[in-house]
N, C-alpha and C positions, 0 to 999 in steps of 0.2 A: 681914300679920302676920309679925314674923323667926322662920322656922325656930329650931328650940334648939338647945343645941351638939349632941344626942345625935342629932336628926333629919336634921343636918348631917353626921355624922362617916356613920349607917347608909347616907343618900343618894349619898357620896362613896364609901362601901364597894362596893354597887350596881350604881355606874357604874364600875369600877374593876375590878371583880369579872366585868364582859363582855368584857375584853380579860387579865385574867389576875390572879392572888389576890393581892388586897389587902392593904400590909403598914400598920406603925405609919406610917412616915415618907412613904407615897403616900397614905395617909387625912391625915392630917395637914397636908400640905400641899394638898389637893384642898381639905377642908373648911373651912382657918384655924383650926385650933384647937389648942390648947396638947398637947404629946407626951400630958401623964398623961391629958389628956380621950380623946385617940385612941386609946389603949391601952385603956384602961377601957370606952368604946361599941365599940371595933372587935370587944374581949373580948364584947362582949353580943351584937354581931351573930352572929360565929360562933354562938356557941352555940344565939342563934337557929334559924339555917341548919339546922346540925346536929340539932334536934328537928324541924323541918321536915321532914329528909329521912326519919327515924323515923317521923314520922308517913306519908310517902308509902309506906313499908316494908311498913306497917300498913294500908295498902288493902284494902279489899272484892273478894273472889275477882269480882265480877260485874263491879267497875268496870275492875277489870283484863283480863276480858274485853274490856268492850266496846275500851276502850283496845290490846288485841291486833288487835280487828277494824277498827280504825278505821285502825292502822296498816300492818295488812294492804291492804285498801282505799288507803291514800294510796301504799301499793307499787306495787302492783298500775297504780294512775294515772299512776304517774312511770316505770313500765317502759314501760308502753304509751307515753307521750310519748315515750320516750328509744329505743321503736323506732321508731315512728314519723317523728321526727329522723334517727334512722342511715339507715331505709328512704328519706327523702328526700335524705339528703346522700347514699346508694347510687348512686339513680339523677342525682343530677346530677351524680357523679362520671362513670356510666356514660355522660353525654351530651358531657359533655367530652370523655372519652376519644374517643368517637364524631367528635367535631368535629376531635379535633386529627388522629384518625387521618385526616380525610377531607383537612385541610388538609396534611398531612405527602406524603398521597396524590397533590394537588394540584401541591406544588412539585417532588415527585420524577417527573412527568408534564411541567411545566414544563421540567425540569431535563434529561429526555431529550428534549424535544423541542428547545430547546436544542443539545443536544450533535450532535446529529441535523444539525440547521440550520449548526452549525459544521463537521461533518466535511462534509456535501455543500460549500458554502462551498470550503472547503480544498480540496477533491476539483478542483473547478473552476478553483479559481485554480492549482493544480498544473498540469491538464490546458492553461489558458491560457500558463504558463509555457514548460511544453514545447512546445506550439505555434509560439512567439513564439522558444524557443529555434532550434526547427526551421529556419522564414522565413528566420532572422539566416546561419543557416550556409548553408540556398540565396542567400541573398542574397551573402555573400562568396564564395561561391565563385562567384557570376556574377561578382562586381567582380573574382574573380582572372584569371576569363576575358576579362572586357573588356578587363581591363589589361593579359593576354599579347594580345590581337584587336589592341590600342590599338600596345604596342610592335612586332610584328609590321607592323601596316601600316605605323610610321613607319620601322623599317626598312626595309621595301619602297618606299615613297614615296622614300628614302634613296636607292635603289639607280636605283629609276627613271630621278630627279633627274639622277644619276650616268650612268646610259646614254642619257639625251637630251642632257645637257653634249656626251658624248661623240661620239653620232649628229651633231649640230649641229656638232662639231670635225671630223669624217668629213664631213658634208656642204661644211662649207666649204673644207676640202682639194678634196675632189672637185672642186666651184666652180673652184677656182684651178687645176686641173688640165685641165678640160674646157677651160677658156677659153685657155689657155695653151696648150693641142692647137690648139684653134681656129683659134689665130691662126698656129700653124704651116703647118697645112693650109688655110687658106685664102688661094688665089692673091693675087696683089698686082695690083693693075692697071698698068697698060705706063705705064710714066714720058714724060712728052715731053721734048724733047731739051733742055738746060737746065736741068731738075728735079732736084733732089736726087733719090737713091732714100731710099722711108722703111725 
């Protein structure tokens, strides 16, 4: 069965009226119906409303009680929820905190032993550094001695060289000397008559 215009326009009022007060031209067009019809029911609904709320004015002292105690009660239920919610979002705040500090804990433990592992590390390789520096310098300073040992002896081998040339020049003088005496001093044998003398 169709709605009427007036059923149409209060319905449109309504719905309209849950998100913010209904004028001529948002009834009007919600409902389809012509400006003077939406002016004229919109006119009725108001007014409607407004004895409505007169009459809610007009309550029984008892029913307004219970409606204080009812509302007291649903407070009373949504505080309790809404500690309830804080006291658990409390403690899983508290757990978190708990977690991070243990993991914060964790890296900064990490993070010295770390630093730890690097200065020994370094300590070492410094300590090998210098070692190696040490070696390097005894070791040149032996190659300096070798190589004063090295020229020294080829000097000397030099010089040897030098006075066995010269012993050997001494000796063969000497040689041509004795022999040359020799043949001075040794007699000649008696020539026979006819003989050259040698």
């Amino acid at each position: 069965m169709a709605q009427s215009v007036k059923d149409r326009v209060f319905a449109a009022a309504e719905q309209i009226s849950a998100e913010r007060r209904p004028t001529v031209s948002t009834v009007r067009a919600a409902a389809g119906v012509s400006n003077a019809d939406a002016t004229r029911y919109l006119k009725e609904w108001n007014e409607e409303k407004q004895a409505a709320g007169g009459q809610v004015a007009a309550t029984p002292p008892a029913i307004l009680e219970q409606a204080a105690r009812l509302a007291g009660a649903v407070w009373a239920e949504a505080s309790t929820a809404a500690n309830e919610r804080h006291q658990a979002a409390e403690e899983l705040w508290a757990r978190e905190k708990m977690e991070l500090n243990e993991e914060v804990a964790e890296l900064v433990a990490d993070l010295d032993k770390v630093t730890a592992e690097k200065e020994s590390a370094t300590a070492e390789l410094t300590n090998q550094i210098e070692e190696l520096k040490r070696q390097l310098g005894a070791t040149a300073e032996q190659l300096e001695q070798a190589r004063a040992a090295e020229q020294e002896a080829t000097s000397a081998a030099a010089a040897a060289t030098t006075r066995a040339a010269a012993a050997e020049a001494r000796a063969e003088a000497l040689q041509e000397a004795h022999n040359s005496l020799l043949k001075r001093i040794t007699p000649q044998p008696p020539t026979k008559a006819g003989e050259p003398k040698a």
